[in-house]
Residue frames as a rotation matrix with the C-alpha (Angstrom) as fourth column:
UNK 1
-0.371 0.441 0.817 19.64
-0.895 0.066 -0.442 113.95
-0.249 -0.895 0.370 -1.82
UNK 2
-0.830 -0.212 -0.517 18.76
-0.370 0.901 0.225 110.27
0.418 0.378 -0.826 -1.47
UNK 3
0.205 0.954 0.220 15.11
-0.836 0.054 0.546 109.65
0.509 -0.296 0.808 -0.58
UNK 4
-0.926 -0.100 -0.365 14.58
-0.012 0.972 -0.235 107.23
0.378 -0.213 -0.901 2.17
UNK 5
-0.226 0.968 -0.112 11.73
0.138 0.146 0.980 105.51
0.964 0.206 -0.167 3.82
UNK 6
-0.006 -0.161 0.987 10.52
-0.573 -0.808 -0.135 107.09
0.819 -0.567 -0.087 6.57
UNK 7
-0.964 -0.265 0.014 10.86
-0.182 0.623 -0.760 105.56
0.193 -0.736 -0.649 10.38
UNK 8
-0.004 1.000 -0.002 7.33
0.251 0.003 0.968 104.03
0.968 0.003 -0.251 10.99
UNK 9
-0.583 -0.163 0.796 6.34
-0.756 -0.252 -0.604 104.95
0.299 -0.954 0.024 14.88
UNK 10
0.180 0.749 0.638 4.58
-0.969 0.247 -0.016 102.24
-0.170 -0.615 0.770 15.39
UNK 11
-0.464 -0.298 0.834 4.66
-0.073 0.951 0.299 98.05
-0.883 0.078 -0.463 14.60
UNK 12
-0.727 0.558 -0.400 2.64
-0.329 0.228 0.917 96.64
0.603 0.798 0.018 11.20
UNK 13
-0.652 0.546 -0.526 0.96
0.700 0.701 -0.140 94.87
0.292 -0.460 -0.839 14.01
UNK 14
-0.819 0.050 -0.572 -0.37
0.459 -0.543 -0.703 97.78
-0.346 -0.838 0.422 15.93
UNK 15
-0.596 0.797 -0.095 -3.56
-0.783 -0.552 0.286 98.96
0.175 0.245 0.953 13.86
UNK 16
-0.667 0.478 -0.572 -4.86
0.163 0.842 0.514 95.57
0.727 0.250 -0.640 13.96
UNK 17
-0.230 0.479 0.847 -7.87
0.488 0.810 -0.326 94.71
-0.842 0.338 -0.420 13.90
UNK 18
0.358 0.510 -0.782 -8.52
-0.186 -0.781 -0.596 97.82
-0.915 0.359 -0.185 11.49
UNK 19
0.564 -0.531 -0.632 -5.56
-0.576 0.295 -0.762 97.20
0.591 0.794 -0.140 9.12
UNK 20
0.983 0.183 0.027 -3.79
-0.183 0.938 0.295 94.05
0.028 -0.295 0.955 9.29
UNK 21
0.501 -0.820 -0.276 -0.38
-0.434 -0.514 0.740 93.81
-0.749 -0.251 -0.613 10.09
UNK 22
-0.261 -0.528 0.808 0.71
0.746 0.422 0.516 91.60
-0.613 0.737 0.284 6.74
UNK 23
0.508 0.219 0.833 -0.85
0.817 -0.431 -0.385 94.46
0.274 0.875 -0.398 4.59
UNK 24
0.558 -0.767 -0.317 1.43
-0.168 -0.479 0.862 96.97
-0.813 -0.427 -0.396 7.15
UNK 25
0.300 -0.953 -0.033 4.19
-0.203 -0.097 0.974 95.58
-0.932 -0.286 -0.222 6.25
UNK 26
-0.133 -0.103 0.986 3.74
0.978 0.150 0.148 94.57
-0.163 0.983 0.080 2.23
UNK 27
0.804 0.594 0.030 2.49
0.586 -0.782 -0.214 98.34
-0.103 0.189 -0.976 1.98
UNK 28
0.894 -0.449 0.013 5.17
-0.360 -0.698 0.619 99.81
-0.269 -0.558 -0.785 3.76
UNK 29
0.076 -0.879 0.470 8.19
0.187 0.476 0.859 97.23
-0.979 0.022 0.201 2.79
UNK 30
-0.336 -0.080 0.939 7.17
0.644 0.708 0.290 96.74
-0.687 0.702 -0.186 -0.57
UNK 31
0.408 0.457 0.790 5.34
0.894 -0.377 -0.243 99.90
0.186 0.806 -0.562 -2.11
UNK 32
0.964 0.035 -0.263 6.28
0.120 -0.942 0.314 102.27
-0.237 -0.334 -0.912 -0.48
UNK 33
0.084 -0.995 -0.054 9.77
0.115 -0.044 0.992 101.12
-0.990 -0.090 0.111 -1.00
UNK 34
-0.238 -0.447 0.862 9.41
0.903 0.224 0.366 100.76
-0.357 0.866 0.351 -4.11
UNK 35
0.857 0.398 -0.326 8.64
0.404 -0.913 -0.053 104.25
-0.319 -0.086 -0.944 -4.69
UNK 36
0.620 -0.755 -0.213 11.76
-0.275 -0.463 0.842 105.37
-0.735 -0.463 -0.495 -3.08
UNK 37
-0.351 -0.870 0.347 13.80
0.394 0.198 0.897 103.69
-0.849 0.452 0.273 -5.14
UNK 38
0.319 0.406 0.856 11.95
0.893 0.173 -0.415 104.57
-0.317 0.897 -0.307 -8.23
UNK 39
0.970 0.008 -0.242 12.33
0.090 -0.941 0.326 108.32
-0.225 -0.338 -0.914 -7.12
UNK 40
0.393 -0.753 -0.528 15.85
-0.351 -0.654 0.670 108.24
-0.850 -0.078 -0.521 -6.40
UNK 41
-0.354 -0.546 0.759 16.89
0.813 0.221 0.538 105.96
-0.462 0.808 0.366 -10.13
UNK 42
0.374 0.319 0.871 15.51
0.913 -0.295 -0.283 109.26
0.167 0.901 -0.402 -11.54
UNK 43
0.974 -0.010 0.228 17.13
0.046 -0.970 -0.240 111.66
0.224 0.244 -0.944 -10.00
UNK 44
0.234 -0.938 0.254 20.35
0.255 0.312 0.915 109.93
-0.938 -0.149 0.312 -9.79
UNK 45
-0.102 -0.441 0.892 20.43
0.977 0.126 0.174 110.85
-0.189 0.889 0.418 -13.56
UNK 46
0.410 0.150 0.900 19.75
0.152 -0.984 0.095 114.80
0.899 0.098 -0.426 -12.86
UNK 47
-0.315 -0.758 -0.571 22.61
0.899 -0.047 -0.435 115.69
0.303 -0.650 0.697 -10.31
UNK 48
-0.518 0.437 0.735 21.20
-0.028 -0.868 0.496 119.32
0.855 0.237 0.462 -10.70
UNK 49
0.189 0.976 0.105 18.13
-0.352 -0.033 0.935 118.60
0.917 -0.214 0.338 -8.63
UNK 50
-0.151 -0.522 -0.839 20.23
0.504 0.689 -0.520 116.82
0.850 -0.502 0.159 -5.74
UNK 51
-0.921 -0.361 -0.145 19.52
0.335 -0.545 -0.769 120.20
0.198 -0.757 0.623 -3.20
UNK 52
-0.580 0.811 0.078 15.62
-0.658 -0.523 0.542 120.57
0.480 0.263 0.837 -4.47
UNK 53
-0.601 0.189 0.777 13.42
-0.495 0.676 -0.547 119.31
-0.628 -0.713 -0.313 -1.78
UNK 54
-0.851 0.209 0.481 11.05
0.493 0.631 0.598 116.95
-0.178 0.747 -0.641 -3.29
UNK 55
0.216 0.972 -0.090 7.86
0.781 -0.228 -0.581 119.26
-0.585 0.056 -0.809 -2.72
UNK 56
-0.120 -0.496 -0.860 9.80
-0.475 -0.732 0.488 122.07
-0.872 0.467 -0.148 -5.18
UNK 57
-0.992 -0.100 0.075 10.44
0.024 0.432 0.901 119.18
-0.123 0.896 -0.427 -7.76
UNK 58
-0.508 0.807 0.300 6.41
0.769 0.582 -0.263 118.29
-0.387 0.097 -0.917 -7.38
UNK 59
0.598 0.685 -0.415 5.22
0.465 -0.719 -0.517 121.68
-0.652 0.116 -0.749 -7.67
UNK 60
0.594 0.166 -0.787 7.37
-0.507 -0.683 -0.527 122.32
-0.625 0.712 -0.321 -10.84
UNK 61
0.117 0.007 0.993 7.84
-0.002 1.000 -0.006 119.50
-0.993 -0.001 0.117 -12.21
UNK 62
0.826 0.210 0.524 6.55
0.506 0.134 -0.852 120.88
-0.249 0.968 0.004 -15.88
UNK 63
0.840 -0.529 -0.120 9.70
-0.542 -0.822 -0.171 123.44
-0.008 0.209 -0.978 -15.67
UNK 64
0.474 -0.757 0.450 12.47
-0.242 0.380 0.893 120.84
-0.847 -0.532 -0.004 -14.53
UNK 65
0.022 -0.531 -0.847 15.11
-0.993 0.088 -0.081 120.24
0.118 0.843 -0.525 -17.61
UNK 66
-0.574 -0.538 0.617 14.17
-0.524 0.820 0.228 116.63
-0.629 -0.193 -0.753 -17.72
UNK 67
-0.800 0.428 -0.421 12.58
-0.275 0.362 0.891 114.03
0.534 0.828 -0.171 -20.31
UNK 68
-0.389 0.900 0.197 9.31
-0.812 -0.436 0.387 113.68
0.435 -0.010 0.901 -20.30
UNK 69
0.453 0.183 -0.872 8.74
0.134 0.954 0.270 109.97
0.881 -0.239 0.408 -19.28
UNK 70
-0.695 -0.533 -0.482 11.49
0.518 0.093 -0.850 110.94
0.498 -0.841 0.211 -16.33
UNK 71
-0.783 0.292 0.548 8.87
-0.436 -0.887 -0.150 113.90
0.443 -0.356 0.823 -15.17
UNK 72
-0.024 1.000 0.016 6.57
-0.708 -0.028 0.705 111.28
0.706 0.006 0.709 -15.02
UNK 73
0.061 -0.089 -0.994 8.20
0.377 0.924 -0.060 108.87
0.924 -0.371 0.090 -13.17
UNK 74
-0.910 -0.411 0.048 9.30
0.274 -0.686 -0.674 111.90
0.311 -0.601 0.737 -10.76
UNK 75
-0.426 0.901 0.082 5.43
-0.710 -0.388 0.588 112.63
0.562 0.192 0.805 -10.46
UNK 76
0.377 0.556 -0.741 4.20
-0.107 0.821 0.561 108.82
0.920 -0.132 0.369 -9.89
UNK 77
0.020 -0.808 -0.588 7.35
0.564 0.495 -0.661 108.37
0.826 -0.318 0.466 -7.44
UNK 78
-0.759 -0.438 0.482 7.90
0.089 -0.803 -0.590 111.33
0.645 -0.405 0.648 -6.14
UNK 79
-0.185 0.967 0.174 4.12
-0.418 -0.238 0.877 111.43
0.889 0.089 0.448 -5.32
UNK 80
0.322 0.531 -0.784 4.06
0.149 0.789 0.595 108.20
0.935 -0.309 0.175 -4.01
UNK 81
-0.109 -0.979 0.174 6.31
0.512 -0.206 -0.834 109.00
0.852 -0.002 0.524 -1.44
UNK 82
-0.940 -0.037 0.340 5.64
-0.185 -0.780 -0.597 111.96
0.287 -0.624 0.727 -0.34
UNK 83
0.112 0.946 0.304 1.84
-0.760 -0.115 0.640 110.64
0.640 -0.302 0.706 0.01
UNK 84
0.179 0.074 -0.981 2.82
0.161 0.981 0.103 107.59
0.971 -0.177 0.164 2.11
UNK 85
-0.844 -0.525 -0.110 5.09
0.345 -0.375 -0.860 109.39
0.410 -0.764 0.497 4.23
UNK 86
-0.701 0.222 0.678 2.04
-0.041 -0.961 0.272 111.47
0.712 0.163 0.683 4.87
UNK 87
0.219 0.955 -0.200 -0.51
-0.644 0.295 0.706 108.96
0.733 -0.026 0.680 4.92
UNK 88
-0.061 -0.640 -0.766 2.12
0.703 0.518 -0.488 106.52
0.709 -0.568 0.418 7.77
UNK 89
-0.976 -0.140 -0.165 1.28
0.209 -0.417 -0.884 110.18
0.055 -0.898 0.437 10.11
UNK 90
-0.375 0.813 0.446 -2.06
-0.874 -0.470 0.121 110.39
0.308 -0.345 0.887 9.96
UNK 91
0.481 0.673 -0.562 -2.46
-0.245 0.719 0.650 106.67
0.842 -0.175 0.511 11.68
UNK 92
-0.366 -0.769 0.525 -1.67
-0.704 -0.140 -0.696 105.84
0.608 -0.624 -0.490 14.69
UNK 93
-0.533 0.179 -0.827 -2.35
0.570 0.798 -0.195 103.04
0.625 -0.575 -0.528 17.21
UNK 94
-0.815 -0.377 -0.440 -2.77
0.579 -0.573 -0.581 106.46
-0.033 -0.728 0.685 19.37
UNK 95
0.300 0.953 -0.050 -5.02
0.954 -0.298 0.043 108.93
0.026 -0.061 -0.998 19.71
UNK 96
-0.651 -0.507 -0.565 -3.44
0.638 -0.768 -0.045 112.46
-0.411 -0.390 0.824 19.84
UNK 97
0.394 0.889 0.232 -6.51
0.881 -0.294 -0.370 115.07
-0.261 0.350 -0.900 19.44
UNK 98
-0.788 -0.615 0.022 -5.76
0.614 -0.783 0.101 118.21
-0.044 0.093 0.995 18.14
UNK 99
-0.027 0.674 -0.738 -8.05
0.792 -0.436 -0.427 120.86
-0.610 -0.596 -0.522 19.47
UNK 100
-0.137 0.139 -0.981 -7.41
-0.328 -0.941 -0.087 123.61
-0.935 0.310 0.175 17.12
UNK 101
-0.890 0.367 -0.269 -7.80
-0.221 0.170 0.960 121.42
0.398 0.915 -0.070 13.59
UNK 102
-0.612 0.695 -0.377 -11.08
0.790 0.510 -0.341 119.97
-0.045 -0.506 -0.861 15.40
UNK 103
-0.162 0.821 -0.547 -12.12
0.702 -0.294 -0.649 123.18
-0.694 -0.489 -0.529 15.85
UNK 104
-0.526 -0.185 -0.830 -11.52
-0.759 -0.339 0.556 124.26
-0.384 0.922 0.038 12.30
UNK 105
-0.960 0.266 -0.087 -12.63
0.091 0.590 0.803 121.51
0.265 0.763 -0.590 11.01
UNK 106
-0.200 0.941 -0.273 -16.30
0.939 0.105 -0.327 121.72
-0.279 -0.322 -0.905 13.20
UNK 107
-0.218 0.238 -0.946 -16.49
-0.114 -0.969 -0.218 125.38
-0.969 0.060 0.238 12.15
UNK 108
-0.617 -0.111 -0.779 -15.68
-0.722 -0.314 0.617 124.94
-0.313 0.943 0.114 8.17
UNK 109
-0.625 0.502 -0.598 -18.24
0.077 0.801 0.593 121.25
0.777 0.325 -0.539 7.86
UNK 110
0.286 0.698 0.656 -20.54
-0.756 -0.256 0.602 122.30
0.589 -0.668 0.455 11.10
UNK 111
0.694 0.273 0.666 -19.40
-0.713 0.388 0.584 118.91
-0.099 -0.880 0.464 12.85
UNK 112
-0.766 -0.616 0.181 -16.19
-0.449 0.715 0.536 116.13
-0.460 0.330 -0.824 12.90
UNK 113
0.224 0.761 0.609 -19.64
-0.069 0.636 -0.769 114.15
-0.972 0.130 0.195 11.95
UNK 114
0.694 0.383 -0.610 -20.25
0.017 -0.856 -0.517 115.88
-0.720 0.349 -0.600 9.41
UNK 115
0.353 -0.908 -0.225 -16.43
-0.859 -0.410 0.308 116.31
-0.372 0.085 -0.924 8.31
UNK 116
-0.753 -0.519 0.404 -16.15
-0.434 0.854 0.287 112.47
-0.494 0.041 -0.868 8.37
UNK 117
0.170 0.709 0.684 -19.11
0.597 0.478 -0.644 111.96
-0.784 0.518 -0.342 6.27
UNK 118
0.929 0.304 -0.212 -17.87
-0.138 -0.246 -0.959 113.99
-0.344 0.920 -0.187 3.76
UNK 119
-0.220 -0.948 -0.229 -14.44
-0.960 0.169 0.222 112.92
-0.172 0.268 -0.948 3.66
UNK 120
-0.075 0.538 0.840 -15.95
-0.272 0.799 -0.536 109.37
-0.959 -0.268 0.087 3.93
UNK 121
0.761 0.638 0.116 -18.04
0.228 -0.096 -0.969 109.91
-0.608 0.764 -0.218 0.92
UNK 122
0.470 -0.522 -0.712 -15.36
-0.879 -0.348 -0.325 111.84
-0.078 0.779 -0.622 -1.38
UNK 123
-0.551 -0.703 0.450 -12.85
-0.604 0.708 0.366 108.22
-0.576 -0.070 -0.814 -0.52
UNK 124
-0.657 0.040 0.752 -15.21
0.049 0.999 -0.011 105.88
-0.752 0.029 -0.659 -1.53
UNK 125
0.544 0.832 0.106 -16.48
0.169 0.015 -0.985 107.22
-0.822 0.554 -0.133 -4.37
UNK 126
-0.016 -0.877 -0.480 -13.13
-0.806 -0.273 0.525 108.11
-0.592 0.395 -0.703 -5.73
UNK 127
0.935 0.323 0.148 -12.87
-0.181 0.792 -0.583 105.89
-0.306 0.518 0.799 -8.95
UNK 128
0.496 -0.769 -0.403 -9.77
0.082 0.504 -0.860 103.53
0.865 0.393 0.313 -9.47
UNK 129
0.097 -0.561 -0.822 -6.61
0.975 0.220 -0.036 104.25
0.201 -0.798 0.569 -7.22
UNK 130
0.015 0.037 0.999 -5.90
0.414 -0.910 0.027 107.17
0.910 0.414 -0.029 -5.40
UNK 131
-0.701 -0.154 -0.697 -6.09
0.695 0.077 -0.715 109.26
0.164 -0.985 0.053 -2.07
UNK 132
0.136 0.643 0.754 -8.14
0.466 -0.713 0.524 111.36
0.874 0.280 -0.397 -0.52
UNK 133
-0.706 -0.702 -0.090 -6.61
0.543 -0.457 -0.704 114.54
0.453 -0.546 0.705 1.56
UNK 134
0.421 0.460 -0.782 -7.37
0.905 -0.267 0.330 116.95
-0.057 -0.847 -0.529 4.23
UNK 135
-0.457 -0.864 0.211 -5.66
0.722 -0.499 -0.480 120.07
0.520 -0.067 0.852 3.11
UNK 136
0.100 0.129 -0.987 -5.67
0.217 -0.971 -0.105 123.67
-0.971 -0.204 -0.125 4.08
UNK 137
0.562 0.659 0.500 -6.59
0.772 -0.200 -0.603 125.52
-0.297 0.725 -0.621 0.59
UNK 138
-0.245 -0.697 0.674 -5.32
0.672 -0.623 -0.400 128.58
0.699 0.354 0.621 -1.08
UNK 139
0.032 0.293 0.956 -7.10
-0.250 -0.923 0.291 130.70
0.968 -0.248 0.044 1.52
UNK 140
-0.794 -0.608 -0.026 -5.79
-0.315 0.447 -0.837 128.35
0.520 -0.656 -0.547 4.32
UNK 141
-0.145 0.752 0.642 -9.41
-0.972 0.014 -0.236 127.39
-0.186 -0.658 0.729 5.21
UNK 142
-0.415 -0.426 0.804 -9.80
-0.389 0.882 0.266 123.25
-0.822 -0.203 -0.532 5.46
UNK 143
-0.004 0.488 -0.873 -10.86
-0.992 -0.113 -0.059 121.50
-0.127 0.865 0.485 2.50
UNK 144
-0.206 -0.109 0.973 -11.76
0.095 0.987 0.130 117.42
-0.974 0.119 -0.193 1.21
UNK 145
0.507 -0.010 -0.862 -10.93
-0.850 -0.170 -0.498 116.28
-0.142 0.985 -0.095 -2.10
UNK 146
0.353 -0.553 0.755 -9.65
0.379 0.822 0.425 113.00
-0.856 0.136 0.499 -3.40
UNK 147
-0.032 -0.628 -0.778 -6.70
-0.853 -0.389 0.349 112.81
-0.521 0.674 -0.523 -6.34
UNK 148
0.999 -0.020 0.040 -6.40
0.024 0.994 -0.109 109.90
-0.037 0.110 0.993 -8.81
UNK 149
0.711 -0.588 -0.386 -3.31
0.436 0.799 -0.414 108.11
0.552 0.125 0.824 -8.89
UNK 150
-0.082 -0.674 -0.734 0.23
0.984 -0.173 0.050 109.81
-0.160 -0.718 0.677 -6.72
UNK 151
0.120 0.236 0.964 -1.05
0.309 -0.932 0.190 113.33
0.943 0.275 -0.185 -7.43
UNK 152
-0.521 -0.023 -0.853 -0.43
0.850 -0.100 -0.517 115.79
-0.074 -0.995 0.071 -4.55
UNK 153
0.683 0.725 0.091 -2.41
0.719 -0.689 0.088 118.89
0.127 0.005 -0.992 -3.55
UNK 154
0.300 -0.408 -0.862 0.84
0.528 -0.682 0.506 120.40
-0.794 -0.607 0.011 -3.20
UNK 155
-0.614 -0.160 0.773 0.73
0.738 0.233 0.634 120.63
-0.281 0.959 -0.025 -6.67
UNK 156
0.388 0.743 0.546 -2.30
0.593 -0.654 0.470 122.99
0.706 0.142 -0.694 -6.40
UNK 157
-0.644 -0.540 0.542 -0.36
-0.111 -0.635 -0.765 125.05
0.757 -0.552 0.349 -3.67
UNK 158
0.624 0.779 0.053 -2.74
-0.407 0.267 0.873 123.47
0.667 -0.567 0.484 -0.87
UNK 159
-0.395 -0.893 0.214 -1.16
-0.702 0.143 -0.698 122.34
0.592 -0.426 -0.684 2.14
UNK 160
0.171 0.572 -0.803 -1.98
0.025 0.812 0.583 118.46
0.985 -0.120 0.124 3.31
UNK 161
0.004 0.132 0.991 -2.88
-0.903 -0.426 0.060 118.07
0.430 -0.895 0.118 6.47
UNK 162
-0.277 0.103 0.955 -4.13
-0.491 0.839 -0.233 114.23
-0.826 -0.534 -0.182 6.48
UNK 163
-0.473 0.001 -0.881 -4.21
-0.834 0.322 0.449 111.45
0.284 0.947 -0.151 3.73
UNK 164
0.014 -0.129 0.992 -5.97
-0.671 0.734 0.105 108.29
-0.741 -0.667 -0.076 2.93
UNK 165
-0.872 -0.394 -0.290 -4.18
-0.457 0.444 0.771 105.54
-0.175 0.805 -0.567 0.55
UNK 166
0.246 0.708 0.662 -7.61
-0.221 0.706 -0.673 104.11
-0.944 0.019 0.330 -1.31
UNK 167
-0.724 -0.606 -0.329 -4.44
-0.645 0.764 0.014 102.03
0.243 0.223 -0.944 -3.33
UNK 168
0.775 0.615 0.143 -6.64
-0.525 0.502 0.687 99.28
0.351 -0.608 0.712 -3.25
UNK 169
0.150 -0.807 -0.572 -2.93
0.338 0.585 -0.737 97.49
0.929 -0.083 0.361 -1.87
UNK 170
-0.796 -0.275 0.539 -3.84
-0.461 -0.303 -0.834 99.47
0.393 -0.912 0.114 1.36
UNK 171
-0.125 0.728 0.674 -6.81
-0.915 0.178 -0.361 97.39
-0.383 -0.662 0.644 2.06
UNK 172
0.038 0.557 -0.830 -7.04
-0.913 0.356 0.198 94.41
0.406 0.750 0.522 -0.35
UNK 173
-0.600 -0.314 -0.735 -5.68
-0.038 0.930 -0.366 91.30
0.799 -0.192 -0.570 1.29
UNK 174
-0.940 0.337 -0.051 -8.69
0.058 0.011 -0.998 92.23
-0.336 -0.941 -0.030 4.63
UNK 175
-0.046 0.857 -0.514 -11.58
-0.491 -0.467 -0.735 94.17
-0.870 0.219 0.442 2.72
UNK 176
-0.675 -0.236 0.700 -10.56
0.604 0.370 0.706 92.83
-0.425 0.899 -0.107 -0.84
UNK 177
-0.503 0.364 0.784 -13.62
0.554 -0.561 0.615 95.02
0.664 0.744 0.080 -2.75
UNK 178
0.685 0.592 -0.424 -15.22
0.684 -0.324 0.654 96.26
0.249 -0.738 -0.627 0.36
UNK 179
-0.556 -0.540 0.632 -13.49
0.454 -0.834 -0.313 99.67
0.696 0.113 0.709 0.10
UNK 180
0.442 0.610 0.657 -16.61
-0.302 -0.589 0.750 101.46
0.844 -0.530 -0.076 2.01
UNK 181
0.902 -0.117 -0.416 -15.56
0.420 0.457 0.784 98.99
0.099 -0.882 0.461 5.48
UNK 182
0.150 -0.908 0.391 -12.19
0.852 -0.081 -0.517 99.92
0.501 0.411 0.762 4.55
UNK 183
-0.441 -0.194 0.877 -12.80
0.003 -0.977 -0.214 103.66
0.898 -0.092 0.431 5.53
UNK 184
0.610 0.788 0.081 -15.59
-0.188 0.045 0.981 103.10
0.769 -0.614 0.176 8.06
UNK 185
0.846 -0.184 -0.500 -12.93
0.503 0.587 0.634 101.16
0.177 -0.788 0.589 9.90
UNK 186
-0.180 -0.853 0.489 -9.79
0.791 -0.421 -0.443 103.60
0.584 0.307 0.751 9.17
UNK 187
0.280 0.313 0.908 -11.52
-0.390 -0.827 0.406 106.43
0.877 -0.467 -0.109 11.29
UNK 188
0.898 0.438 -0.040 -10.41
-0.064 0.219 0.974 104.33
0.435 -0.872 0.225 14.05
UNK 189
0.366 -0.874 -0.320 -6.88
0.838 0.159 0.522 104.91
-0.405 -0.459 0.791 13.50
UNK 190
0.281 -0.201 0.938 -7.22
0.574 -0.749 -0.332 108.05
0.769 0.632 -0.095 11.91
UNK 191
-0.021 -0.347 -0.938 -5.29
0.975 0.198 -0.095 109.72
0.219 -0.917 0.335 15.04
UNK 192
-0.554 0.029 0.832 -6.38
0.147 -0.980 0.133 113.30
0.820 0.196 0.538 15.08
UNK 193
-0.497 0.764 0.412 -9.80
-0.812 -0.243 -0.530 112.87
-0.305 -0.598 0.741 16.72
């Protein structure tokens, strides 16, 4: 299987004023690609693995019959990836509410407020690079948590729900250190609710 990059649904232009449409498209052209490729020059050298989706390889990664430096690229890569891809649906130009995470999400934090002050808070305190996720947990109840570097929560057997890249290459060339604005302003394309 050859990893590609996924179809964006929207322009680079189209978040603007929030994110800018030259960091769009250096994000998306340029890291994200480079992922992909990173991804597939390692498993172009383990034919074996060619039928294993990539969220199998992530979540057993330490078992896979491969050198150790390759596991890690398969990790960083693989990661990246599969968080971009993730983090490219949970923005949108759009709005599309979903009524039944909403109301999960106002039940398990008492309020979206609430929800977005602690998801808020967990991003921008997160030290270095990294993301911070929306998952469903082991007990399928919602949960915030940030990872450092292309870690996934699928790794912990959590299922993401919504990502944000705080890469500082998702915000640097608008916000440059001004990570807090960064998020503040990201809730406005954060296309759940």
């Amino acid at each position: 299987m050859k990893y590609e990059l996924p179809k964006l649904e929207y322009g680079f232009d189209a978040l603007e004023p929030y994110i800018d449409a030259r960091t769009m498209e250096i994000h998306y052209t340029k890291h994200h690609q480079g992922y992909v490729d990173k991804l597939n020059a390692v498993l172009e050298k383990y034919p074996e693995l060619a039928e294993r989706n990539l969220e199998d390889l992530i979540k057993n990664a330490a078992d896979l019959p491969m050198t150790e430096s390759d596991r890690l690229a398969l990790l960083h890569n693989g990661g990246g990836h599969l968080n971009h891809s993730l983090f490219w649906q949970t923005i949108s130009p759009e709005k599309k509410t979903d009524e039944s995470l909403k109301s999960e999400i106002e039940k398990k934090f008492g309020s979206v407020e609430e929800f977005k002050k602690q998801f808020s808070q967990a991003a921008s305190s997160h030290f270095a690079s990294g993301w911070t996720w929306l998952v469903r947990d082991e007990n399928g109840e919602p949960a915030v948590y940030s990872l450092p570097n292309h870690e996934s929560p699928i790794a912990k057997n959590h299922k993401p729900i919504a990502v944000l890249d705080v890469w500082e290459h998702a915000y640097y060339l608008k916000y440059q250190n001004r990570r807090p604005e960064y998020i503040e302003n990201w809730w406005n394309v954060f296309k759940f609710f």
